[in-house]
C-alpha positions in Angstrom: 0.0 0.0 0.0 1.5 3.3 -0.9 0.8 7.0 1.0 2.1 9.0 -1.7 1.7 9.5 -5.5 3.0 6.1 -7.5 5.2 8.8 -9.9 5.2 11.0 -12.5 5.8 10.2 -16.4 8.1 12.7 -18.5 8.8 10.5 -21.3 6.9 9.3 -24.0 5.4 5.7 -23.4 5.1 5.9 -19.4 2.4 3.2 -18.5 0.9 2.2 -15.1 -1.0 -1.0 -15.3 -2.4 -3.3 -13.0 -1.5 -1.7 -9.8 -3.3 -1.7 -6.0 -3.2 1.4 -4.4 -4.3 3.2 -1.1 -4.0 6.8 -0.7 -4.2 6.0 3.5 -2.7 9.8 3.8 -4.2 13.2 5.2 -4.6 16.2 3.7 -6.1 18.0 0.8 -4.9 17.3 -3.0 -3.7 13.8 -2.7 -2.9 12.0 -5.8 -2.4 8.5 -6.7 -0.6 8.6 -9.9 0.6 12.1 -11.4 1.3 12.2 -15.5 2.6 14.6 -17.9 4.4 13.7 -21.3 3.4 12.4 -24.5 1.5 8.5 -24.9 0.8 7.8 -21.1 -1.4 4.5 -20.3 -2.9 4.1 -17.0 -4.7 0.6 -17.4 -6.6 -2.0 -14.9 -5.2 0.0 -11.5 -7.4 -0.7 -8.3 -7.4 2.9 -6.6 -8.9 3.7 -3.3 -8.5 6.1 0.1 -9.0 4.6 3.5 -8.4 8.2 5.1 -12.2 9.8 4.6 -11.3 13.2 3.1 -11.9 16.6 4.8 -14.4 19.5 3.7 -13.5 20.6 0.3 -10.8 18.3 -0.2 -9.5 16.9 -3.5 -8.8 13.4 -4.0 -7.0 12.3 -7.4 -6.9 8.5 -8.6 -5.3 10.3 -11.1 -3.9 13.8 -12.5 -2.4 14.8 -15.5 -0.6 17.8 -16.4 0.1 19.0 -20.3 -0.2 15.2 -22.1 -1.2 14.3 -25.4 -2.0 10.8 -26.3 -2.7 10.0 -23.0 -5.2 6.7 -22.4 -7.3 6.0 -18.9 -8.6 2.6 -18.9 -10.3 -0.3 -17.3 -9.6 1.4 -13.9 -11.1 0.4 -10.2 -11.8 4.0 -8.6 -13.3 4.0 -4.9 -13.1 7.6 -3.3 -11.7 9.3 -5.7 -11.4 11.2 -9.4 -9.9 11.0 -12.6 -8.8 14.9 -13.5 -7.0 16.3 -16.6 -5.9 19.8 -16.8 -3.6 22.5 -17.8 -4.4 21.6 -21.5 -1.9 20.5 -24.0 -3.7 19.0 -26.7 -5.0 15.6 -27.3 -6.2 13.0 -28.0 -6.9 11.7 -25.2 -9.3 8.6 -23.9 -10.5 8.3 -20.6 -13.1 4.4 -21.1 -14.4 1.6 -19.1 -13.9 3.1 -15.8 -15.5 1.7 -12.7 -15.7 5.1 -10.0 -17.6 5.3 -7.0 -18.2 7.5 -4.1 -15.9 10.3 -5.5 -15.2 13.4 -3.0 -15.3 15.4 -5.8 -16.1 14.9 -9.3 -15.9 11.5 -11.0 -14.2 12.8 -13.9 -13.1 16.3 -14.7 -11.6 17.4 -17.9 -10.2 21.1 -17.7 -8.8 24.3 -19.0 -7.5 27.1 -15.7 -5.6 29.3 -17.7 -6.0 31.7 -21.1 -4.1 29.7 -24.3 -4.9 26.4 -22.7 -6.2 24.0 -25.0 -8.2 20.8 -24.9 -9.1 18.8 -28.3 -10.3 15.4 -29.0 -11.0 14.0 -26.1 -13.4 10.8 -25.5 -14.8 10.0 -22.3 -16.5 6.8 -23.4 -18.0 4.0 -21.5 -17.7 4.3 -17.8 -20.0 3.9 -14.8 -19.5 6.7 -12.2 -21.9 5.6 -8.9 -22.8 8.5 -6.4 -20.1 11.4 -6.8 -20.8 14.2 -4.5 -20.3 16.7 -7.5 -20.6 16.1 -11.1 -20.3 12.7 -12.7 -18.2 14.0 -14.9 -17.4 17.8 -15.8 -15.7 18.8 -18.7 -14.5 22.7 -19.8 -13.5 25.9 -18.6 -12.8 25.3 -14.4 -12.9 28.9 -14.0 -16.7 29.9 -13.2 -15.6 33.6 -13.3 -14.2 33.6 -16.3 -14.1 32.0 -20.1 -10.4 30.8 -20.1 -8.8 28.0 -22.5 -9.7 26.3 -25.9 -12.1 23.2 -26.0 -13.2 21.6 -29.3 -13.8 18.1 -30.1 -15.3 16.6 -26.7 -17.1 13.7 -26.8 -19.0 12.5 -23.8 -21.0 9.2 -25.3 -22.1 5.6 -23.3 -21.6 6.6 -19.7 -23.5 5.6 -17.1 -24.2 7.9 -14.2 -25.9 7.4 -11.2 -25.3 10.8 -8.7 -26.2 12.2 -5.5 -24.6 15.7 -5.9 -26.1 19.2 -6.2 -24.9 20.4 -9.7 -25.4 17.8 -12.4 -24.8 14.4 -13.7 -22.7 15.9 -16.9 -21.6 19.6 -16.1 -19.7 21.2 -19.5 -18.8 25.2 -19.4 -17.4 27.1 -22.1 -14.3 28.4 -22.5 -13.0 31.2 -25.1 -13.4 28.6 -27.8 -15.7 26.1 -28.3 -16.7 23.9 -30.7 -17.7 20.7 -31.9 -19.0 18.9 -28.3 -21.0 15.5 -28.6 -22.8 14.3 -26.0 -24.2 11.4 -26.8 -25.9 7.7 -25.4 -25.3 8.6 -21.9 -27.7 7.2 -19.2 -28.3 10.0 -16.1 -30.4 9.6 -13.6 -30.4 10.8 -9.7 -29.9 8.5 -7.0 -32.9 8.2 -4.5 -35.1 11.5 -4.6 -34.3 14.6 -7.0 -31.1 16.5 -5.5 -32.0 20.7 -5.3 -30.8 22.1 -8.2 -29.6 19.5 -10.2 -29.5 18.9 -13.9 -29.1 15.8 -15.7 -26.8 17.6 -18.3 -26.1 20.7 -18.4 -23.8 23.1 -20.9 -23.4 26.3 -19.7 -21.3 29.9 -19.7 -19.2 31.0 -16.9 -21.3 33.6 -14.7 -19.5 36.2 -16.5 -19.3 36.7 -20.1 -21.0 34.7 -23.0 -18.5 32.6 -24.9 -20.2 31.2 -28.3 -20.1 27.1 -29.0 -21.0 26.2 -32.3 -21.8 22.6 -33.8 -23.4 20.9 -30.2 -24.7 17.5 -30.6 -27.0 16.7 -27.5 -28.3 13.3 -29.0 -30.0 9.8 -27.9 -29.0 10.3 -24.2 -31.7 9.0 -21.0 -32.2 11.2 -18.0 -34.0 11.0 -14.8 -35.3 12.4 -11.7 -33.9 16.0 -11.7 -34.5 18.7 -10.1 -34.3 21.4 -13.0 -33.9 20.2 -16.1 -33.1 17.3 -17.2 -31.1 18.3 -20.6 -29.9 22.5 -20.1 -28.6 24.3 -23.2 -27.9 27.6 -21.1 -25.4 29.7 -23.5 -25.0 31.0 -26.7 -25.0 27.3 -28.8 -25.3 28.3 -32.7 -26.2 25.3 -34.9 -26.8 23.4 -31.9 -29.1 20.0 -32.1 -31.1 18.3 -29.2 -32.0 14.9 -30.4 -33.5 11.6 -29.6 -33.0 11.9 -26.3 -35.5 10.5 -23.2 -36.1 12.6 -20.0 -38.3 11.9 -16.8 -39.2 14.0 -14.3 -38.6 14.4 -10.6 -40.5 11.3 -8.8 -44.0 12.3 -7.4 -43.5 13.5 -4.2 -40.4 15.6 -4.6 -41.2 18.9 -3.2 -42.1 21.5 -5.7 -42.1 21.1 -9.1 -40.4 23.6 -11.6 -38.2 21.2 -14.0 -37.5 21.3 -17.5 -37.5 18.4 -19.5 -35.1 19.8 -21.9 -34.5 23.7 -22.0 -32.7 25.6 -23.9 -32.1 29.4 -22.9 -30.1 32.5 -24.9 -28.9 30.3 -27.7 -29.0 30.7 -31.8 -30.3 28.6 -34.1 -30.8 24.8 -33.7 -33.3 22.3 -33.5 -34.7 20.2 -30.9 -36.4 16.7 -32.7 -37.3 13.7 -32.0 -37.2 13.8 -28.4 -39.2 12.1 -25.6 -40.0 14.4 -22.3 -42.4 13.4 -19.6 -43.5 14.2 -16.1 -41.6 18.2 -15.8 -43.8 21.0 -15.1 -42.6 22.2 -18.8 -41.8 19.3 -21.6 -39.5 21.9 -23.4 -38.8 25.1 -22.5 -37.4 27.5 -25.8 -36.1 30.3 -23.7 -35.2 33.8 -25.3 -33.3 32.1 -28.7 -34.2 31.5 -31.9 -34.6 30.7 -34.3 -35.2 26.7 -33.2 -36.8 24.2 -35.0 -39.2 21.9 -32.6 -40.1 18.9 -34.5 -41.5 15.5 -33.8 -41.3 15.6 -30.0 -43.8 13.7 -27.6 -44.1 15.9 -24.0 -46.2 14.3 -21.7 -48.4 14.8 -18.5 -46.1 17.6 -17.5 -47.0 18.8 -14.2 -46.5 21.2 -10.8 -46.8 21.4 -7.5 -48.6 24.2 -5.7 -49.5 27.2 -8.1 -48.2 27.4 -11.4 -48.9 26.0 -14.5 -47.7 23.1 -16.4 -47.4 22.5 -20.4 -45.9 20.4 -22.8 -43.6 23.3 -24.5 -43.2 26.7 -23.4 -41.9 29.4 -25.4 -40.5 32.3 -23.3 -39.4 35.9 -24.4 -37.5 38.0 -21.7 -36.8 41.7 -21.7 -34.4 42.6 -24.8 -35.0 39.0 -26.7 -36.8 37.6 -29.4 -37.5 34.2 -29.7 -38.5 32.4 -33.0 -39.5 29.4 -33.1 -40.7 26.6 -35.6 -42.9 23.7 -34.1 -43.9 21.7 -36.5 -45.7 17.6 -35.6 -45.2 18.0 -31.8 -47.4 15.6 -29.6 -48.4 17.2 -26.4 -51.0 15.1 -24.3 -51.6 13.7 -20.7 -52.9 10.0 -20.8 -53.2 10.4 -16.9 -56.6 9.4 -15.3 -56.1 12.7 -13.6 -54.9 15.2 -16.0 -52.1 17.5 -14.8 -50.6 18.8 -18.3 -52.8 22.2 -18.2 -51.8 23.3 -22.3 -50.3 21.1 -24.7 -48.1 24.6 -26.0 -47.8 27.9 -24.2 -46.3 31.0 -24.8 -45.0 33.8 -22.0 -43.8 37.4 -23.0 -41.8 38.1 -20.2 -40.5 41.6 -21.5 -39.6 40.3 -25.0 -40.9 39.7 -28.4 -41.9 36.1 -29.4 -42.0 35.0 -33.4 -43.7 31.5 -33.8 -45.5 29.3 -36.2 -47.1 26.1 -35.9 -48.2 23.6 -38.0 -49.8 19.7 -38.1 -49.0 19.4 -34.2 -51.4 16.9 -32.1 -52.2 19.3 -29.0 -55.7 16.8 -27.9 -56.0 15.4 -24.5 -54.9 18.2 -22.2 -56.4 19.3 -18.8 -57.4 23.0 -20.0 -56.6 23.3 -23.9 -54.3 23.0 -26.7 -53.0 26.2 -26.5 -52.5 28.5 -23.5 -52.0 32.1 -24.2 -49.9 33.2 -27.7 -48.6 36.0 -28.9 -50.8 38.5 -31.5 -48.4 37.3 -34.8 -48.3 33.7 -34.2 -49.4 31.8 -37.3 -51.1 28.5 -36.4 -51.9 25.7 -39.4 -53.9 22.3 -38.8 -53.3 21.9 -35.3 -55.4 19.1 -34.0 -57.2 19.9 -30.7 -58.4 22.8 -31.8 -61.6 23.2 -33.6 -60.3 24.9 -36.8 -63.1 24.0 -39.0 -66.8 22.6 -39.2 -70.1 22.4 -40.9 -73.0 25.3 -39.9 -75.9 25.8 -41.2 -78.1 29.3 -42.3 -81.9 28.8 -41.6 -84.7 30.0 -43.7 -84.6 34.4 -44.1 -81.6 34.3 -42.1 -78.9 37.2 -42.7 -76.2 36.3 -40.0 -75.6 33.3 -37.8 -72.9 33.2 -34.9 -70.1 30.3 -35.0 -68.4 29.3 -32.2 -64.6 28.5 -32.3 -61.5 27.6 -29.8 -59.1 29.3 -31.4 -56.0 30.1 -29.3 -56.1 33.5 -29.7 -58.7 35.6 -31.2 -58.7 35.3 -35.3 -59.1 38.3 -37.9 -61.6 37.9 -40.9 -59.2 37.6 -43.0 -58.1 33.9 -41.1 -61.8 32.5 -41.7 -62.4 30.6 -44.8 -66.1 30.1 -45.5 -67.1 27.4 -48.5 -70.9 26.8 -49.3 -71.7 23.0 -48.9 -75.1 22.9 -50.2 -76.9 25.0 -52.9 -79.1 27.9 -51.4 -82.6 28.1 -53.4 -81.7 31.9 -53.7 -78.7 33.2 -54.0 -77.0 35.0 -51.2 -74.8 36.8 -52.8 -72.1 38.5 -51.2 -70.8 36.1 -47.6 -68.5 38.2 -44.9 -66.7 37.3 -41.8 -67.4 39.7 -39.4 -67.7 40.2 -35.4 -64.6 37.6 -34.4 -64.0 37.7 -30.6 -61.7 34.5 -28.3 -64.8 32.4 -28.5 -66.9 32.9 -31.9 -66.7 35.2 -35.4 -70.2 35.5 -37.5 -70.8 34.6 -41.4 -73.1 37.1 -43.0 -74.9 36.8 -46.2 -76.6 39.8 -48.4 -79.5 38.2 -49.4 -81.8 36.1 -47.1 -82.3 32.6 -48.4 -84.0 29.4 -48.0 -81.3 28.1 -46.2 -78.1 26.1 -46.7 -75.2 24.8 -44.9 -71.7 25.7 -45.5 -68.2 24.7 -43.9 -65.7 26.8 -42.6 -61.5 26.3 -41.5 -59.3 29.0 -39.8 -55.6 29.4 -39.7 -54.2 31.8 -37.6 -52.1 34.4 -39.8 -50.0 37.3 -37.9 -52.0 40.3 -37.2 -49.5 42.8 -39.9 -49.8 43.1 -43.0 -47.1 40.7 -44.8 
């Protein structure tokens, strides 16, 4: 059993394989094996503390300085993390990992210092139980400040099972960022939802709003979060959100205010083909645009005490616009007890909101399709809501009143009236007039003997095109 660090490579081709260590020593920033230098293996080590670390301190299975072609493997990792830093390139692989009950992190893959660079790195593969931070964080490890270079990080195939407070994947961005995958992970909160907690989460540092372009959030399974369960929370451009499955906080869990998968301040991207269910908002399309929606099922979203709950929400805050393009969404509750109040919703909170939707299944909520939208939002064949139906004109009449549930209240110009049976007298000249929230009327010129006639709405922005 050793008390101190096994040593430190310099060289190229410094391996450490099949070792059993115990870092049985006190004090803050122990480390187990230390490695800088160029092609560095650490393979099939059993790693552990039997000292139980103080408040705040740092525990390292292993740490490496500026490597490149450095490999992590097949590793045994009780009490303690795996942590790259200080840049230096790549690639580097960090697989098949078996680490439980960290102090810290699981695994950490960092940039402290401006010029730093990280690039091709895989983190692939390994099963990280009950870390009391993130499973694994990867990025800038200054919150203060956007320092350091990361492009080409793949996270993909972990498993992560965490009792911490920040999140099971934690990425922030540095001063350049691009081309992150993170992909086919499994995410899910041990026990009851942790405050605070995200599933994963990309994020800026508290100051400053560094740019990452080309993010792939795709195919990955969260659960039982506290706030959201996939968190796009910086300025992504070209970003995708796909494929993925997110769950809820359990019943039970206190309050509810989580976000199956939310995206807020970002550029253009998409979000398709995902699965959210049981979060007080299914998606949440915060202040950024313009984003594609496509294809999702969000499902009996709900809250606890006041509030209201919906299977997307789009949200404008003061000084943003957000566009957005929702096109086949299903948004339903199949609860014997509805709790999903609107299958979409939109909130101006100070901002301006741009949206269109079209051929999205909004049936089977608690209160309606839509909650409230915005004055220019178009709306196309959206079943749930009655955009159409058959009414009929009796004998001498001049007018008659239709009744509609229209998200918002339609202009004449969004009415579409077709005669469906031949009038014994012409009525000349038909109108849409009177249109409030709940009905518009059809007027005729010339009373008639009666006939029938069908009508459709979609909604069209209120200015002129």
């Amino acid at each position: 059993m050793l008390q101190t660090a096994v040593g430190q490579g310099l060289a190229q081709g410094c391996r450490f394989s099949d070792l059993t260590l115990d870092l049985n020593v006190s004090g803050n920033f122990q480390v187990a094996i230390l490695i800088s230098g160029n092609d560095c293996t650490v393979d099939h080590c059993n790693i552990t503390t039997s000292v139980t670390p103080g408040s705040g301190w740092t525990v390292h299975a292993v740490l490496t300085g500026i490597v490149q072609q450095c490999s992590i493997t097949d590793n045994t990792i009780d009490k303690a993390q795996i942590k790259l830093c200080n840049g230096g390139g790549g690639p580097i692989v960090v697989a098949r990992n078996h680490i439980s009950n960290s102090y810290a992190m699981g695994i950490s893959c960092v940039t402290a210092h401006a010029g730093e660079v990280i690039k091709d790195i895989l983190i692939s593969d390994n099963i990280i139980e009950l870390p009391q931070g993130c499973g694994i964080y990867a990025g800038n490890d200054i919150n203060t400040d956007p320092r350091g270079s990361i492009t080409g990080l793949v996270v993909r195939g972990n498993i992560i099972n965490f009792a911490g407070t920040t999140a099971g994947i934690y990425a922030r961005l540095g001063q350049v960022n691009a081309d992150w995958h993170i992909q086919s992970n499994t995410v899910y909160n041990f026990s009851s939802a942790q405050p605070n907690t995200f599933g994963i989460a990309i994020a800026a540092p508290s100051t400053g709003n560094p740019p990452i372009s080309r993010l792939v959030v795709s195919d990955n399974h969260v659960s039982n979060v506290d706030q959201a369960g996939i968190g796009v929370l910086c300025a992504a451009d070209a970003f995708s959100i796909t494929g993925n499955h997110v769950t809820g906080k359990v019943l039970g869990d206190g309050s509810m205010n989580t976000r199956g998968i939310q995206v807020s301040g970002a550029g253009s991207g998409s979000i398709i083909g995902n699965t959210s269910s049981s979060s007080r908002h299914g998606i949440l399309v915060e202040s950024s645009g313009p984003v594609v929606v496509q294809g999702n099922i969000c499902k009996n979203s709900r809250v606890g005490g006041s509030g209201d709950s919906q299977g997307i929400l789009v949200q404008a805050d003061t000084g943003y616009t957000c566009a957005v393009h929702m096109i086949g969404n299903r948004c339903f509750d199949d609860q014997a007890t509805k709790t999903q109040q609107y299958g979409i919703r939109e909130l101006l909170n100070g901002g301006t909101i741009v949206s269109y939707y079209a051929l999205n299944d909004l049936s089977g909520n608690a209160i309606s399709a839509f909650g409230a939208l915005n004055a220019n939002a178009v709306v196309q064949l959206i079943k749930g809501v009655a955009c159409g139906g058959s009414v009929s004109m009796g004998n001498g009449q001049l007018a008659v009143n239709v009744a509609h549930n229209l998200p918002r209240t339609p202009s004449p110009r969004d009415i579409h009236v077709t005669l469906s049976s031949s009038p014994g007298v012409s009525p000349g000249a038909i109108w849409v007039s009177g249109c409030t929230s709940t009905q518009f009327t059809v007027n005729v010129l010339n009373a008639t003997t009666g006939f029938t006639f069908d009508w459709h709405a979609s909604l069209s922005p209120s200015f002129s095109p």
